[in-house]
LUMTI-882562 format. One record per atom (N, C-alpha, C): x, y, z. Coordinates in steps of 0.2 Angstrom, whole numbers, plus 5000, padded with zeros to 4 digits. Layout:
% LUMTI-882562
XYZ;...
This chain:
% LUMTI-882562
508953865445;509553825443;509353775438;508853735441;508553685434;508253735428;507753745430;507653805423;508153815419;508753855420;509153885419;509553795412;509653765417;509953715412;509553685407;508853675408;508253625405;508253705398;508253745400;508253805394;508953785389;509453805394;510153785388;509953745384;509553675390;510053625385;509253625378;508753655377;508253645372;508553725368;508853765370;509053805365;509653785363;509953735366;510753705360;510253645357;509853625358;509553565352;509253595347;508953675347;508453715343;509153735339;509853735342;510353785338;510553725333;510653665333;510753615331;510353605326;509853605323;509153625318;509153555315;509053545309;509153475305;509653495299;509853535299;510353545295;511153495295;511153455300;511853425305;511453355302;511853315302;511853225303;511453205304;511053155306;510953105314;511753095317;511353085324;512253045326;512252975325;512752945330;512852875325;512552825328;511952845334;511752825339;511052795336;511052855330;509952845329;510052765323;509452755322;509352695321;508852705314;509052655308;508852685301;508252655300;507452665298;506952635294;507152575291;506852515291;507252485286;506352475281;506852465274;506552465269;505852415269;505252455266;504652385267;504552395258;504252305257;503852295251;503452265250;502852255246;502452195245;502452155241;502952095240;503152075235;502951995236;502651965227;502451905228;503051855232;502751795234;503251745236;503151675237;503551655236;503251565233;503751525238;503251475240;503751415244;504051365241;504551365241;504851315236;504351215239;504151175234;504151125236;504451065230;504551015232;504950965227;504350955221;504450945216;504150935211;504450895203;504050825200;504450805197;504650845191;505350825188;505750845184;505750825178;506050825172;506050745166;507050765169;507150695167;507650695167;508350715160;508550735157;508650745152;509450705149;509350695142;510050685141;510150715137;510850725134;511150775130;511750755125;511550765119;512150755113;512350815110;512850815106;512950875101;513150845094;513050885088;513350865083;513250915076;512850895070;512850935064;512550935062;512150995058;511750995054;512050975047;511550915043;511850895037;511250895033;511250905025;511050855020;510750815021;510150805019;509850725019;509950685014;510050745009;510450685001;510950735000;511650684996;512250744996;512550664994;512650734984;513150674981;513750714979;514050654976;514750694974;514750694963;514850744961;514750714953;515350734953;515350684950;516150654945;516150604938;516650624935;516550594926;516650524927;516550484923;516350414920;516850414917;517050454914;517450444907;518350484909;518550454904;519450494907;519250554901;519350614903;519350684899;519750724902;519750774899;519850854900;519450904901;519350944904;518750974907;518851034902;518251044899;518351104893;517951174899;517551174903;517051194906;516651194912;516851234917;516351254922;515851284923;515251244923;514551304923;514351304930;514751294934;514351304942;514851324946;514851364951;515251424959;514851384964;515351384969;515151354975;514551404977;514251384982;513551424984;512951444979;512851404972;512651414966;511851374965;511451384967;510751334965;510651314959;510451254957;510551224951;509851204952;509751164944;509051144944;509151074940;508751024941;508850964938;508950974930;509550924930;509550924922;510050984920;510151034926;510751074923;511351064922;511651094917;512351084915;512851084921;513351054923;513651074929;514551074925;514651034922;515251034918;515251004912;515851034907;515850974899;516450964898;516650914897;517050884897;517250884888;518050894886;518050894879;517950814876;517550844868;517350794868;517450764859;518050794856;518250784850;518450704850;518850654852;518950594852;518250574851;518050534855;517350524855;517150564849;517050614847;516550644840;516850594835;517650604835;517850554829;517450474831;517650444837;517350394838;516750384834;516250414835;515450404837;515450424827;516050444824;515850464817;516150414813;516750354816;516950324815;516450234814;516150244819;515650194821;514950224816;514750264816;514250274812;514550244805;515050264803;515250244796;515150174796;515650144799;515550064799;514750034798;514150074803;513750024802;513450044796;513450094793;513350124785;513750064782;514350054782;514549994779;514549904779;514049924785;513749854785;513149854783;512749904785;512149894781;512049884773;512549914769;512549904762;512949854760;513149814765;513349754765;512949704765;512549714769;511949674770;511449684765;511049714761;510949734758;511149684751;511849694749;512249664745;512049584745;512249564751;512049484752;511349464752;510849524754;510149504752;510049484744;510349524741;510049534735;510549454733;511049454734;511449384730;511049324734;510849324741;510349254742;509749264739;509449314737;508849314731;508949274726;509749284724;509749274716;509949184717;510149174723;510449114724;509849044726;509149104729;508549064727;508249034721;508449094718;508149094712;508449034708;509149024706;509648984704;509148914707;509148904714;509148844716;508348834714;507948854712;507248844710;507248804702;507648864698;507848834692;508048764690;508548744694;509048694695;508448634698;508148634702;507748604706;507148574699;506948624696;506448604691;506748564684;507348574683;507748544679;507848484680;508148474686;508348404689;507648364688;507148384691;506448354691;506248324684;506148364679;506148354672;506448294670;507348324669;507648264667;507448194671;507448194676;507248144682;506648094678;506048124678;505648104674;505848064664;506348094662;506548084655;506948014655;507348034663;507647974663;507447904665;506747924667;506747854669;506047834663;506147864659;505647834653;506347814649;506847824651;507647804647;507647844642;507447914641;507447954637;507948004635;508647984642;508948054644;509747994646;510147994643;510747974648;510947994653;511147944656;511547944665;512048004665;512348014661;512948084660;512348134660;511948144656;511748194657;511248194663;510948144667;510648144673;511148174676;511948154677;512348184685;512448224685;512548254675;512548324675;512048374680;511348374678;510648404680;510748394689;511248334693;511048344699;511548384699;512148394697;512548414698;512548464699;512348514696;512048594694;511648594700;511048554703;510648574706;511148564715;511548514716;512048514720;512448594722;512648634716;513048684716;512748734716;511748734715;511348774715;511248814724;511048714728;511248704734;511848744738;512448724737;512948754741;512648824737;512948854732;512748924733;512348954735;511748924738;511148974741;511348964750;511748894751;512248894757;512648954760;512948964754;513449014756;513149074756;512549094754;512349164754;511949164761;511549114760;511449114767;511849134774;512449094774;513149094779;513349174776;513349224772;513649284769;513149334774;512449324773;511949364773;512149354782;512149284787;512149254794;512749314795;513449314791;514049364794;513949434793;513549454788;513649544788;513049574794;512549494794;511949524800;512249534806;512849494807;513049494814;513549554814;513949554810;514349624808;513949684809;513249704807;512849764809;512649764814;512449714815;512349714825;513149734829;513549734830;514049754832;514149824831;514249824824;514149904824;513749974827;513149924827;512549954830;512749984838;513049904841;513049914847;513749964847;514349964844;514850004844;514650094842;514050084840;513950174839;513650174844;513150134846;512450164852;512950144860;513850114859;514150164865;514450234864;514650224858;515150294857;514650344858;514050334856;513450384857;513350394865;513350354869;513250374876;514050384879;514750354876;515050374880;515250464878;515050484871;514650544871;514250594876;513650574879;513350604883;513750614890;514250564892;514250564896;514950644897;515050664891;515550724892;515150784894;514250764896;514150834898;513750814907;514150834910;513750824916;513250874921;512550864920;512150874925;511750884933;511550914934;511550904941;510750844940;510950804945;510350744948;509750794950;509950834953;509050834957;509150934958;508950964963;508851044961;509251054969;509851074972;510251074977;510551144977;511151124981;511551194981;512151144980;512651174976;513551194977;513951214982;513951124986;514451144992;515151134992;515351114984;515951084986;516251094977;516751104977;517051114969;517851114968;518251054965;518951044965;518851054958;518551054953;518551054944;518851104944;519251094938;519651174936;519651154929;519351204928;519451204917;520151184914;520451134912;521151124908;521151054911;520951054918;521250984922;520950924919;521250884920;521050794918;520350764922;519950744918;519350734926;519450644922;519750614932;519750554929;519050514932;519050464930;518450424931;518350404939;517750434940;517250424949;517750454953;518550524950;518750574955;518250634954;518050644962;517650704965;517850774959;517250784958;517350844953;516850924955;516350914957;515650964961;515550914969;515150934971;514550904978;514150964978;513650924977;513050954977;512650914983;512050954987;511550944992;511050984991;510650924991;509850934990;509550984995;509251044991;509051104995;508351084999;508451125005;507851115009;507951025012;508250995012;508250935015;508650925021;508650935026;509250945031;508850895038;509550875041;509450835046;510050845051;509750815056;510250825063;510650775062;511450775065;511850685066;512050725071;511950695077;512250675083;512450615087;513050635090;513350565092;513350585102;513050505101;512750525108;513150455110;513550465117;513950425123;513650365123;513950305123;513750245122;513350215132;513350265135;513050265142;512250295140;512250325135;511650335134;511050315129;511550245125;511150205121;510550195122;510450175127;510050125128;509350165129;509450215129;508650255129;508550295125;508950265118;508850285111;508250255109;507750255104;507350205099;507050245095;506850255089;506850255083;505950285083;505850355082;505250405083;505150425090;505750435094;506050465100;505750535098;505450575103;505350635102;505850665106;506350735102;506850765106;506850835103;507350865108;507250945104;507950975105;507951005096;508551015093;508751085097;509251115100;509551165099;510051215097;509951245092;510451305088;510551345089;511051385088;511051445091;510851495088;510551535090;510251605087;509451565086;509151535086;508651505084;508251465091;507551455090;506951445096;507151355096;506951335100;507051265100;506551235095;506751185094;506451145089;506351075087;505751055089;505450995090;505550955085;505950875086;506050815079;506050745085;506150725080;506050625082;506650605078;506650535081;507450515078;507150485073;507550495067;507250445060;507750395060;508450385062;508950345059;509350335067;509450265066;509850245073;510550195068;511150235069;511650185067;512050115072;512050055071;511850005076;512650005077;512950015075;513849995076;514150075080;514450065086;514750125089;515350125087;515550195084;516150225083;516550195088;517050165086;517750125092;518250175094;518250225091;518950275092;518450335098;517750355097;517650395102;516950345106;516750305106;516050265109;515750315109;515450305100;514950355100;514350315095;513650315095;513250295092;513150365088;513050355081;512650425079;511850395077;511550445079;510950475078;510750515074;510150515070;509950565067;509150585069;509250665066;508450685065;508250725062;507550715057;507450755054;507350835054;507250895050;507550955053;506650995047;506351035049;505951085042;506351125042;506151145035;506551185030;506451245035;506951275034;507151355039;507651385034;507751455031;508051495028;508551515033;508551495040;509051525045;509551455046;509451425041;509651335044;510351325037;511051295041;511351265036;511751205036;511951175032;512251135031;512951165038;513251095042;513651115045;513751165052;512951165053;512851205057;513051165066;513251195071;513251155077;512451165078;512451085081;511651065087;511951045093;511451055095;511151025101;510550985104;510550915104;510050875107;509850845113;509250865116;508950835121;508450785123;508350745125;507750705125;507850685132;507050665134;507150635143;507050575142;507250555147;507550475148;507150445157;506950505158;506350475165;506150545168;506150525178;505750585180;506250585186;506250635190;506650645197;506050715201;506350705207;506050745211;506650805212;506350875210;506850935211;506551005215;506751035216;506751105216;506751155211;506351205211;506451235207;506151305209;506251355205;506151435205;506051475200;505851525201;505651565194;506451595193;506351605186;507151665184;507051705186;506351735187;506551825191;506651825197;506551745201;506751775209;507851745209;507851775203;508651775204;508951835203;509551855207;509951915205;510751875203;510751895199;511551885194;511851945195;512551935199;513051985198;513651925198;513951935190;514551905188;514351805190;514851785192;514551725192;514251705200;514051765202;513751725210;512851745208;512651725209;511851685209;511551725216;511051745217;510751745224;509951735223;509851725227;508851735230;508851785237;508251795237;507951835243;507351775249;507651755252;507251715256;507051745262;506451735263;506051795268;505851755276;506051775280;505951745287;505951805292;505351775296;504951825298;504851885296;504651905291;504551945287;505051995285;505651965286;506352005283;506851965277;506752005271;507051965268;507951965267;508251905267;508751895267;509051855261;509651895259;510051845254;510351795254;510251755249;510651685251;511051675245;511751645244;512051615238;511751535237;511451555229;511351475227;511651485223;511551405220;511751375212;511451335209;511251355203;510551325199;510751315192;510351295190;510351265183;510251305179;510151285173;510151325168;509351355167;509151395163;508451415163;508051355157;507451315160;507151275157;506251285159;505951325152;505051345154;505151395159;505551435158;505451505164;505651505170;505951425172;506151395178;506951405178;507051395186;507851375186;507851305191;508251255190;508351205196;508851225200;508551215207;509151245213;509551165215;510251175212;510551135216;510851115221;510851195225;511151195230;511151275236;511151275241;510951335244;510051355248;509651305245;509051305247;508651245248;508051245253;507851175253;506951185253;506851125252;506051125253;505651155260;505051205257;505051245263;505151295265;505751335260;506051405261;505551455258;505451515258;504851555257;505351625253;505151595246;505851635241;505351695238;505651755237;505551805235;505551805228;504951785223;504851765218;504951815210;504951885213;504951935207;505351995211;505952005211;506452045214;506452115210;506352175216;506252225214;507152275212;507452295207;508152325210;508252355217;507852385220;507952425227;507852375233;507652305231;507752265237;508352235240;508552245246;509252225248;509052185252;509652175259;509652125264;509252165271;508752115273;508652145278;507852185277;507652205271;507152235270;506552205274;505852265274;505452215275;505052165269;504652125270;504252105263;503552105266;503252095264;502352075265;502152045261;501951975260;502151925255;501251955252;501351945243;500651965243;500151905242;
């Protein structure tokens, strides 16, 4: 009878094959790995501060006319590189031509005016030399009583009239000098307010800005181009007035852009008076010439301000599903999921905020097939 049953019961287990389930009873292999693993311990930090702001311009003017015109001409498009000394706008320039032809005239008429008064104080010299020897002569006749007194006064007389007239020519010759000097100065403006109807660009830039429209009126020192000096570019950020105080002046920080690696500057410029409407200090810094780089671009600045004692972990011993965070912490050699919260990624690391402590034994380079519960063998 035992036979009998010890047979059934291994020919219903042979009939059963492996082709059926496990039942719900058998008990699963759980997963092994050899995976590195690192014990978290504190280690100092730099402490960081942070501002935001813009890329600008280190030089950046505004050109505009001097003079009251009409704009005959635009030689520049916004986005346009220009070169020193190039033309940027002209302004019409027909009054001023009359001007500048007007004043040349005059000083042409003063010059032949002077001329005129040279030659009549020549002749006024000459007069007064004559008269001079005259007088001398009779002078001499009279006083041998050779010569009467009437004709003495006469001989001074003449040479009195010889006097004023070389007076006056000299005073004639003193007005037309001063008259050609005026003139002079009245062409050598009309001449520059001349130049000033053609306006060029100061230094070699870009065209970031343009309200000129050919017909319009360009009044004196209103906005007509901006131009910014190429390849010169700097950081301005406005950094919180809690964070002043660990400003100074060839501070080493590093810029961040986006699409772009970080990039190492010093603060060149500290502005001393805080904006009152937001308590803001701005800051600058200088920036190398980059083809990826633009005027108006957002920054981001960082500089440490001390040290602190943190935690921290590599980014590969993280797994990211949407915004929950996890590590594998391994105890007794099984490892186990934990939810953390960590910081941002800074040199390959993350700082743990929270969920982990000094002394846990974190699974530092996470395979896809590892779960909860797996074995690990730390290598």
């Amino acid at each position: 009878m035992r036979y009998f049953v010890a047979t059934a019961i291994i020919t219903t287990l042979a009939g059963c094959g492996g082709s059926h389930p496990p039942s719900a009873h058998s008990t699963a292999v759980p997963q092994r790995f050899t995976l590195p693993v690192e014990v978290l311990r504190p280690a100092p930090a730099p402490v960081l501060a942070h501002a935001s702001g813009l890329i600008e311009s280190q030089t950046r003017t505004v050109i505009a006319a001097q003079i009251l015109g009409r704009i005959r001409q635009v030689h520049a498009a916004i986005g346009q590189t220009v070169q020193p000394g190039q033309t940027l706008i002209t302004l019409d320039s027909q009054q001023l031509d009359a001007a500048t032809a007007q004043a040349e005239a005059s000083r042409l008429e003063a010059a032949s005016a002077l001329d005129e008064t040279t030659a009549l104080l020549s002749s006024a010299r000459a007069q007064l030399q004559i008269a001079q020897s005259t007088e001398s002569r009779l002078r001499q006749l009279f006083s041998r009583q050779s010569l009467s007194a009437q004709e003495m006064d006469e001989a001074a007389a003449r040479l009195a009239q010889a006097q004023s007239q070389l007076a006056a020519a000299q005073a004639r010759k003193s007005q037309v000098q001063s008259r050609l000097q005026q003139t002079e100065q009245a062409l050598a403006s009309a001449r520059t307010q001349r130049t000033h109807t053609v306006l060029t660009a100061p230094f070699a830039g870009i065209v970031t800005g343009k309200q000129a429209q050919p017909g319009a009126i360009a009044l004196p020192g209103a906005p007509l181009l901006t131009l910014e000096r190429s390849g010169a570019l700097r950081a301005t950020l406005n950094v919180e007035e809690s964070q002043a105080s660990s400003l100074r002046l060839g501070l080493p920080l590093t810029l961040l852009l986006d699409g772009s690696a970080p990039v190492p500057s010093r603060i060149t410029e500290i502005v001393p008076a805080l904006d009152p409407a937001s308590r803001t200090l701005i800051v600058r810094a200088a920036l190398p010439q980059s083809p990826g780089l633009r005027s108006g671009q957002f920054v981001r600045g960082e500089w440490t301000t001390g040290q602190r004692e943190t935690l921290s972990l590599p980014a590969s011993a993280v797994r990211e599903s949407g915004q929950i965070q996890l590590v594998f912490v391994l105890d007794n050699g099984l490892a186990h999921s934990r939810m953390v919260t960590l910081g941002p990624i800074l040199a390959g690391r993350r700082e743990i905020l929270s969920g982990l402590s000094a002394g846990d034994k974190v699974v530092s380079s996470l395979p896809p097939a590892l779960n909860d519960g797996a074995l690990v063998e730390a290598k």
